[in-house]
N, C-alpha and C positions, 0 to 999 in steps of 0.2 A: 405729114400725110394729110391732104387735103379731107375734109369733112366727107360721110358716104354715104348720110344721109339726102332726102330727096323733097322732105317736107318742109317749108318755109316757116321758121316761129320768129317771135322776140327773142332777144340774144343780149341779155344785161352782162356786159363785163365791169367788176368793180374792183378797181386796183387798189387794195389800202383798206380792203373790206371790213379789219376790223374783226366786231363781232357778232357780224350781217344785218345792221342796225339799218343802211343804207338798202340792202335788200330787204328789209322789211317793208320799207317805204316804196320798194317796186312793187309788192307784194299786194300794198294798202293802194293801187296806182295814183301814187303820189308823180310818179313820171309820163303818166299816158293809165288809160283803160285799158286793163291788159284782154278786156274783150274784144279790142278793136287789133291783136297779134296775127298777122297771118296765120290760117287753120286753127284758128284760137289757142294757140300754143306755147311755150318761155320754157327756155333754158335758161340758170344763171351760171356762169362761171364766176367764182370770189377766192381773189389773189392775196395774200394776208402774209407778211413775210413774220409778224410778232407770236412767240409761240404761246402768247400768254392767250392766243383765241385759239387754240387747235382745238380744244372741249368744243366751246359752243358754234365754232363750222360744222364740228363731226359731226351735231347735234340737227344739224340742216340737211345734213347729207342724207343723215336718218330719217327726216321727217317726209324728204323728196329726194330718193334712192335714185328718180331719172328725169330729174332736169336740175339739182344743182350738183355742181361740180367743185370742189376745194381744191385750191393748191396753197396748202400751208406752211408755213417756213417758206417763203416764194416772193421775191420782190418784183416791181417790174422795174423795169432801165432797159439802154437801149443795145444791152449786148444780151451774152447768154453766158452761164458759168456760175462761179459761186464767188463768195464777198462777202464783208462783215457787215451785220445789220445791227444798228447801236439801239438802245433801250431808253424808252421813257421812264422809268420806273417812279416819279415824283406824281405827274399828275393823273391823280387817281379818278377825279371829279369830271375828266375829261376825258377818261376811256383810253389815258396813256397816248392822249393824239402827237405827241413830241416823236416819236421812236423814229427811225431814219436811217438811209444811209451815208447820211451826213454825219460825222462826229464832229463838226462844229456846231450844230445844232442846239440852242437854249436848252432845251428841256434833257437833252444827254449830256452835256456838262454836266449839269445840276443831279443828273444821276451817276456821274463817277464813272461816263463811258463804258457801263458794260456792255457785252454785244455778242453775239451767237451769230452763228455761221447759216448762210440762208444761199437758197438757191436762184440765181436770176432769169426773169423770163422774157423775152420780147415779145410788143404789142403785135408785129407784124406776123410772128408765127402766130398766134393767138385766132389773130382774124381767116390766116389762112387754112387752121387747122378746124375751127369750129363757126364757122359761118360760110352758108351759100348766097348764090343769086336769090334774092327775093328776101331774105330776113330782115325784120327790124330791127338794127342792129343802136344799142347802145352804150356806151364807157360812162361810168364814175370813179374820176381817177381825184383821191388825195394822197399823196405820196413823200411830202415834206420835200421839196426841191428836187426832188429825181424826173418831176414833170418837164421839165426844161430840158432836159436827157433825152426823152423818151421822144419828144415832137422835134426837138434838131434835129435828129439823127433820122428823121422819116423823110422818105421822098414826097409822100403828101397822097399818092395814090391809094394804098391801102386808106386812108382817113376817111375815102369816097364810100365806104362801106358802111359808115354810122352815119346815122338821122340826128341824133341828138348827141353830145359830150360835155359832160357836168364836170367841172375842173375846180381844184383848189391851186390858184398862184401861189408861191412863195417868195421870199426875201426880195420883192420889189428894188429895196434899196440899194444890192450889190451890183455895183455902178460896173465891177471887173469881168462881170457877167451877162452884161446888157445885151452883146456881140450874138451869145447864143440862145438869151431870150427872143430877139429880134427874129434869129430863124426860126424858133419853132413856133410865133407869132404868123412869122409870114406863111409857114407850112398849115399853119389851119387856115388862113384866110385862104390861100390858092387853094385847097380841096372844096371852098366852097361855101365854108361857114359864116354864120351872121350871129352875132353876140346880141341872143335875145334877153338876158338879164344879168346884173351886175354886183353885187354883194360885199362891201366891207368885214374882213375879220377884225373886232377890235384887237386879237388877242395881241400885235405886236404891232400897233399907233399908223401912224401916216408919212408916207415918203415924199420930199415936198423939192420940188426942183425947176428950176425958173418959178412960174405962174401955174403950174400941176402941182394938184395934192391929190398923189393916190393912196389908196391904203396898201402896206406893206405886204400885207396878204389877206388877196383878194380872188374870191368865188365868182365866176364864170358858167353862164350856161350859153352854149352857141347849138344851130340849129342850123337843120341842111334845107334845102330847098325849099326857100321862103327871101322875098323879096329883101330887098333893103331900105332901111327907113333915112329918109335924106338928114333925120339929125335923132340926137339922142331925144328920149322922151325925158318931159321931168322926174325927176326923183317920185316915186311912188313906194308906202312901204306895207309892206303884209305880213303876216305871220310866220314867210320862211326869214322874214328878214329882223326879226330879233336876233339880241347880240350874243356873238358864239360865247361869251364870259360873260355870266352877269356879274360877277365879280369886279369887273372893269367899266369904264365910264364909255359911254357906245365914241366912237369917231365921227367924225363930221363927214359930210358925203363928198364923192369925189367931185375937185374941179379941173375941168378939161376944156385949156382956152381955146 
């Protein structure tokens, strides 16, 4: 059912929300001024399929009864239905960021594959059910490889709806998956997007093939309507760009002959 409202806001969708850590950071406009929101206004919807956050989303809901929205136990990909969602249960230090619907996934080996049953939701009903003409529309999607799911399987038109999308890549290295990386690569570029910053995860090293060394998993911000820059800038580093592990030795930055 399409949206029936008539007021144009900011529209944060955060896929993999967590325990709205990421929306805090909408909140702090670590993403934009959220003074500068059509009618000065934000809704967030926060997608969280681990039920170890159902407490502190509820705790959001309650704090903003009419502009955020939870769907807990809720994964995103690119159908609709239900499916097993596997458990980080190891890393504690990092907010359980392993959990997935992957069960080849490191961090869920390492927790003995347990998994709860979750609901799946697609990005495209998403967009058509809580955004109109005129909102500022943005996604922060981490989702442990389901991202590649979610952008193959798009036609690319709905994508023409968000300004901004903050992405976490995953498993760079799986060479048997290149095919439907490629499309949902090509699906962002045709709607429009321009890869305005680039971020190395240390947490799983560098993928290195011919003369490229990328990082295995690697953070993305792309941006809609905004020219293109005829080459990359140099390596510049700031404050978002401390290493997700300090535990680990940071990587070395990407080379792209």
């Amino acid at each position: 059912v399409p949206a029936a409202r008539t007021v144009p806001k900011c529209i944060f969708i955060d896929l993999g929300a967590a325990d709205g850590n990421s929306f805090n950071s909408f909140l702090a406009n670590s993403f934009g001024p959220l003074a500068n929101c059509p009618s000065g206004k934000w809704e967030a919807y926060l997608v969280e399929a681990n039920p170890r956050f159902v407490q502190p989303l509820a705790q959001l809901t309650t704090k903003y009864p009419a502009d955020v929205h939870v769907m807990a136990t809720t994964a995103a990909f690119d159908c609709e239905g239900k499916t097993s969602f596997y458990l980080d249960t190891t890393s504690v230090q990092h907010n359980f960021w392993g959990s997935s619907l992957s069960s080849t996934h490191p961090d869920v080996q390492k927790s003995g594959m347990q998994h709860v049953d979750v609901t799946l939701v697609n990005l495209n009903r998403l967009l058509k059910e809580k955004t109109i003409p005129g909102d500022w529309v943005m996604v922060k999607m981490d989702i442990e490889g389901a991202e590649w799911f979610v952008f193959s399987a798009n036609s690319g038109a709905p994508l023409k709806k968000f300004k901004e999308i903050i992405m976490e890549f995953h498993s760079i290295h799986d060479e048997s998956s290149h095919p439907r990386y490629l499309k949902a690569m090509q699906t962002i570029h045709a709607a429009g997007f321009k890869v305005a910053h680039v971020h190395g995860n240390n947490y799983a090293g560098t993928y290195r093939k011919g003369g490229y060394k990328i990082p295995d998993v690697v953070e993305i911000t792309f941006v809609a309507d905004t020219p293109a820059l005829a080459t990359c800038e140099n390596p510049k580093h700031n404050v978002l760009d401390t290493v997700n592990n300090p535990n680990i030795i940071e990587i070395p930055d990407s080379v792209l002959p």
